[in-house]
N, C-alpha and C positions, 0 to 999 in steps of 0.2 A: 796143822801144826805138827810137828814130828820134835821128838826128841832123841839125842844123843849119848852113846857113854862116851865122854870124852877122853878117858884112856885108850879105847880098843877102836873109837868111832863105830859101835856097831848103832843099827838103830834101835832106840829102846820100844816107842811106843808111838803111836800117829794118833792124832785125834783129830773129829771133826767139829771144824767152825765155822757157822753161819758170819761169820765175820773177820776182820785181821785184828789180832791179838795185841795190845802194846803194851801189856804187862803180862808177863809169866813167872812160876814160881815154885815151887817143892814146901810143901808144908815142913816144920821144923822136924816132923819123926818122921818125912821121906815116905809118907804113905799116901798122900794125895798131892795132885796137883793140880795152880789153880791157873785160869788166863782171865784178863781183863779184857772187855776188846771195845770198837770203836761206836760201838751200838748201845753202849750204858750194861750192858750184862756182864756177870761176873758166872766163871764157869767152872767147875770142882770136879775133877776126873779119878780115881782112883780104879784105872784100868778101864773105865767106861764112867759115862757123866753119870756121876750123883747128883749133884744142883746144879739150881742156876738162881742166881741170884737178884732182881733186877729193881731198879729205884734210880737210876741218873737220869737225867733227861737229855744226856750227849755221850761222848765219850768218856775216857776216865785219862788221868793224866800220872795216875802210880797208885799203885795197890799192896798190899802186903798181909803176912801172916804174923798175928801177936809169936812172942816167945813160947808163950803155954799150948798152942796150936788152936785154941778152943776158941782166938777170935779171926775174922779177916776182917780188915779197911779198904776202901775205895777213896781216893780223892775224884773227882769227877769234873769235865770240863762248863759244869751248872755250877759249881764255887760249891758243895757240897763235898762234906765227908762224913762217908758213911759206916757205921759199925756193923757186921753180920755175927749172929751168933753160929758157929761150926761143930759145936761142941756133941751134937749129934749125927755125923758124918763119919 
């Protein structure tokens, strides 16, 4: 997974994933970021992987970071939504 500055196009950062990603995101203070991918894992980078987060039993179908940063969500293709506490990341 590679990301972008989308003003300059330069590349910001590449990460590696045992999987294809189909949720990506920027925590709300821009200091982590997270991917969902097709494998049930939820994956938390800030420059290199801090977590992983795992409890789906398929993929996941949208994921997201609360507004206070301190939570993330998975919706998951098992009919499950999941809460992760991050508050320690």
């Amino acid at each position: 997974m590679r990301v972008w500055d989308a003003e300059t196009g330069a590349l910001l950062h590449t990460f590696e994933t045992p999987d294809e990603q189909n949720w990506t995101g920027y925590a709300p203070d821009g200091k982590t970021f997270a991917g969902a991918g097709w494998n049930g894992a939820i994956r938390i980078w800030g420059g290199a992987l801090l977590k992983t987060f795992e409890g789906h039993t398929g993929g996941m179908n949208s994921a997201g970071y609360a507004p206070d940063g301190k939570t993330f969500w998975s919706a998951g293709n098992d009919g499950t939504v999941l809460f992760w506490d991050i508050s320690d990341i």
